[in-house]
N, C-alpha and C positions, 0 to 999 in steps of 0.2 A: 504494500500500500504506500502511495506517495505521500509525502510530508501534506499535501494540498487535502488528500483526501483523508486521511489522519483527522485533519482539523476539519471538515464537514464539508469538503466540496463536493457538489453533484449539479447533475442537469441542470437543475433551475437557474446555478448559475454560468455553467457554462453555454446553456441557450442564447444568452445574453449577449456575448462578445462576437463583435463583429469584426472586416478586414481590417479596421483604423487602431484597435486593440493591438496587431500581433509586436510589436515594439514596447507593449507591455508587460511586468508581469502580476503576478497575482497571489495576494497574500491576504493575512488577516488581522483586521486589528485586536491585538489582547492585551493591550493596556492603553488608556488615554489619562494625558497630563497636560490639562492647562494648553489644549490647542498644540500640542503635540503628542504622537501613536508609535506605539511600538507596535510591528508587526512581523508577520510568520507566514508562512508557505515558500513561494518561489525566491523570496528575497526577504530578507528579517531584518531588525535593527530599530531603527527610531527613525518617521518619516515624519512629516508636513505637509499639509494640501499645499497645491500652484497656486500661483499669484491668481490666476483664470478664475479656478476654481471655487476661489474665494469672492471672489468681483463677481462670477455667475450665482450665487448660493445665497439669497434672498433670504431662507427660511433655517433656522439654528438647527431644525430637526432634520435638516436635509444634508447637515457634517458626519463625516465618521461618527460612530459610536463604537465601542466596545460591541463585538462579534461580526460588523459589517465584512463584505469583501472589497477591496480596492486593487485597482491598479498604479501600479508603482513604476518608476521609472530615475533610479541613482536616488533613491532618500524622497522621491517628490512624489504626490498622490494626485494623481490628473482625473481619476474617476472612480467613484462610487458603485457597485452593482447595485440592483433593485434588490430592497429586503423580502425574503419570503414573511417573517413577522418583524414585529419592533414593539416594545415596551415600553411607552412614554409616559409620562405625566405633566403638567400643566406646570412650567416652570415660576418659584417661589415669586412673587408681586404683581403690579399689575399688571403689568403686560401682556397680551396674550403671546405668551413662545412656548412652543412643547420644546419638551428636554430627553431626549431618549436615553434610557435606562441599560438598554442590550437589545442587540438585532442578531437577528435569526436563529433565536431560541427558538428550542421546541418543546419544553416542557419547563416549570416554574414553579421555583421551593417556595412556596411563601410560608418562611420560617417565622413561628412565635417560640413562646414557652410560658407552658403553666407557671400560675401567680397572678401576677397585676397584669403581665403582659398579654395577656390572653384575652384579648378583648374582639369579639364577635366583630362587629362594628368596622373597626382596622381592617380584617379581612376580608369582609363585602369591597370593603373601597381598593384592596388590591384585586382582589376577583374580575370589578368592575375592568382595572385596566389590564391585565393578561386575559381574559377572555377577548379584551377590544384588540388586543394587538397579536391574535391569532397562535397565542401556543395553548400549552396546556397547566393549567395549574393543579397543584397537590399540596396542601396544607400540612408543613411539620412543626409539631408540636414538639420542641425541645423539653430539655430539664425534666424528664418523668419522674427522675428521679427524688425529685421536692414533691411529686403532689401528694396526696393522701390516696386517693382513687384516681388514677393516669385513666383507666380505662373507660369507666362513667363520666369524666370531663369529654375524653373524646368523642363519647356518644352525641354531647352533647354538641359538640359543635358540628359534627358528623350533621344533624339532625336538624341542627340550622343552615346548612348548607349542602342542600338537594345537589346530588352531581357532581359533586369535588370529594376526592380520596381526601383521607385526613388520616393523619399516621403519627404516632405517640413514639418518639426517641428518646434515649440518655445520650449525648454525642461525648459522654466519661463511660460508659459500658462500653464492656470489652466484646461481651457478642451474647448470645439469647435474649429472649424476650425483652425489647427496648433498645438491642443496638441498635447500629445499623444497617443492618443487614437486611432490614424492612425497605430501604431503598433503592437498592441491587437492580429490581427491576425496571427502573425509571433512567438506570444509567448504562443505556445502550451507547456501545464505540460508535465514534464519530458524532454521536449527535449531543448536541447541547442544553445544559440545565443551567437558568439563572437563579441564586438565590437572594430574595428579597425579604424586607424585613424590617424593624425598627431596631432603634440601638440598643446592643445588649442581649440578644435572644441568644448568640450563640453560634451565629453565623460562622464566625471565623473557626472557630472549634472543630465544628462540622466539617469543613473542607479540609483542616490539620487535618483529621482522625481519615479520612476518606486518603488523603494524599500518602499515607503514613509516617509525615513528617510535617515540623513547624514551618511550613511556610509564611503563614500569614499568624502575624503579632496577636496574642490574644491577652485583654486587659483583666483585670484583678475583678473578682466577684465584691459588691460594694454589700455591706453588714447592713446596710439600713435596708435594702428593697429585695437585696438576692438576687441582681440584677449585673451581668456584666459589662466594662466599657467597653463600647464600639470600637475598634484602633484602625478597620480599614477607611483609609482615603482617599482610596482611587480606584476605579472600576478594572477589573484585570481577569482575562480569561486564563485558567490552570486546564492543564490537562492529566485525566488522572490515570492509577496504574492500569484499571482494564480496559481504558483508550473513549472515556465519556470524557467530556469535556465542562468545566464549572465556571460560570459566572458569576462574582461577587461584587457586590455594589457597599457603597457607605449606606451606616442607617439612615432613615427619613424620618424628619422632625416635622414634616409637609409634606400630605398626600394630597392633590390634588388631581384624579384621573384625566388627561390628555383625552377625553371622548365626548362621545354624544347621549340623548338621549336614549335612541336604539341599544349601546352596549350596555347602559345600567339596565335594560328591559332583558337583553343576555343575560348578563352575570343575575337578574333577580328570576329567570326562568320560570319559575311554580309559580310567582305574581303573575309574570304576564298571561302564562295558561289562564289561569284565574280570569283574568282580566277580559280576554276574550271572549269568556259567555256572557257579561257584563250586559244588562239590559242596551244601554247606550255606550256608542264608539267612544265618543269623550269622557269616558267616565270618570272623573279625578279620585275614586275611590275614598270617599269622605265621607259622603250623607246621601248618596244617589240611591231612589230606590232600584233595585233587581243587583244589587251588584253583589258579583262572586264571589270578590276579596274580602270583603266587609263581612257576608255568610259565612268564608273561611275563618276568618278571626273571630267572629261569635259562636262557632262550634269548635274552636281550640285548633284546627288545622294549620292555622296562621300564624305564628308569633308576630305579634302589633309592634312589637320591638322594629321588627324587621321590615314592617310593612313601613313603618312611619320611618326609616331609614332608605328603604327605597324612594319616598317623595323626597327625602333631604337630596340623594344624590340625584335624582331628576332632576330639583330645580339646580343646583351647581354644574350639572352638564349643560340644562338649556344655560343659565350666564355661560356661560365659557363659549357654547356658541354662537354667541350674540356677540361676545368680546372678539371672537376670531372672525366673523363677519366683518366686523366695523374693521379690523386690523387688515383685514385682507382689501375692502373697499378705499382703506389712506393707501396704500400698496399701488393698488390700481391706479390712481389718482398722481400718486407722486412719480411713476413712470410715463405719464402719458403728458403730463408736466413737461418733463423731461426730454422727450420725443418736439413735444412742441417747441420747445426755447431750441432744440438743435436746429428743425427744421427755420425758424424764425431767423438763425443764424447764415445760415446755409442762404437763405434767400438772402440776405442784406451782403454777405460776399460776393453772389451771382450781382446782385443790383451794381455794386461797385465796379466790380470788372467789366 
């Protein structure tokens, strides 16, 4: 197997490259720093996008990200392939910019752990963006080793989230019931898993004990919450002994999903079923008579937790796509600007001459 194909290359992206590519080559990016990539396959080391590439690239989400493929030519990155998925979320203030997380995963740890961190909630709102951005998510429940009952918490969220694996770890067990050996199956060679998370669950741990060695720094367990410190700070692909491949990101202190309404309607599934037999199309699910969901939560079907968690991420996807409307319409406007004061130029030259 080639180094290329090692690291997850297949058709979809070699479909892509056409005769103006063969002075190319092709590698991947598994580490980004502050606008500069280290990359792997055909040619390795620390590259930089082209002057070009940068002047063409309008939109922040449209830059390498950790797991992208690019082509490279002496250290210089002239072109992106198309992601088969991408992992964004809605970057921290106002602004509307997505910020991609990892591209072309195909399956995603959204790592907790029993305690405080275990919050239902947190999870919808990652589900929400790895469902949007096309891999697959699997909830790991770190630290089993603290709960009192690992198996009944897991039911428990198991049962609030129709459709997603959810899997009880110690990433300090050596092996039976709670290593890791419950994730084996998700870590098929060549193909990639990113793991996501808030700070302190564990993450780094995780990827130590899979790698069989300290790669990634891991911070001291803190006496007051049981909680340990996050120490990665920069997104970096590993690849591990039986040849899967790990993406690990910094924790988020700000989840904001990079989607639309439709993906919260994905990741909340059994709502939207629901939702469907709903006497009327518009039903906002509040006080409408014949509606499903409202039936569901008064015959216990429903957790209302959940439901009224789904309207919260409704309305923050419809703003966000209001915000990227408006952002996309000054876009428009300041190019066509642009276009005109050339052309306005262009003629007062021709006038002169």
């Amino acid at each position: 197997m080639s180094q290329r194909d090692r690291l997850g290359w297949n058709s979809f992206f070699a479909n892509q490259l056409t005769d103006e590519d063969a002075r190319l080559q092709w590698a991947r990016v598994v580490e980004e720093q502050r606008g500069a990539y280290r990359i792997d396959g055909d040619a390795d080391g620390w590259a930089e996008v082209s002057g070009r590439f940068r002047h063409d690239t309008a939109h922040p989400g449209d830059f390498p990200a950790v797991g992208d493929w690019v082509g490279v030519d002496r250290g210089i990155i002239h072109r992106r392939l198309n992601r088969r998925s991408a992992m964004s979320r809605a970057a921290a203030g106002r602004a509307a910019a997505e910020q991609v997380v990892a591209a072309n995963v195909d399956t995603v740890f959204l790592v907790t752990a029993f305690g405080q961190d275990l919050n239902p909630r947190r999870l919808e709102r990652y589900l929400t963006m790895v469902w949007d951005g096309g891999a697959v998510p699997v909830v790991v429940v770190n630290k089993s080793d603290l709960a009192g009952d690992a198996g009944g918490e897991r039911e428990a969220i198991a049962s609030r989230l129709p459709g997603v694996d959810v899997v009880a770890i110690s990433a300090i067990a050596d092996s039976g019931e709670g290593g890791l050996e419950s994730l084996q199956p998700y870590l098929v060679p060549a193909s990639t898993v990113a793991l996501v998370g808030s700070s302190g669950v564990g993450k780094s741990t995780v990827i130590n004990r899979l790698l069989g060695r300290d790669a990634l720094r891991v911070g001291a367990i803190s006496e007051a919450d049981g909680r340990g410190q996050h120490t990665t700070t920069a997104r970096q692909l590993v690849e591990l002994p039986g040849g899967a491949l790990l993406v690990d990101t910094p924790g988020m202190r700000e989840l904001k999903p990079w989607t639309d309404t439709a993906a919260v309607d994905a990741a909340f599934d059994d709502i939207a079923v629901l939702a469907a037999g709903c006497r009327f199309g518009d039903c906002a699910h509040e006080s409408e008579p014949g509606c499903q969901v409202l039936e569901a939560v008064a015959a216990g079907r429903l957790d209302r937790d959940r439901l009224e968690h789904y309207r919260r991420l409704g309305r923050e996807a419809a703003f966000e796509e209001r915000k990227r409307d408006k952002a996309a319409a000054a876009e428009f406007q300041r190019k066509w600007r642009q276009i005109h004061q050339a052309q306005k130029a262009m003629y007062k030259e021709r006038d002169r001459g």
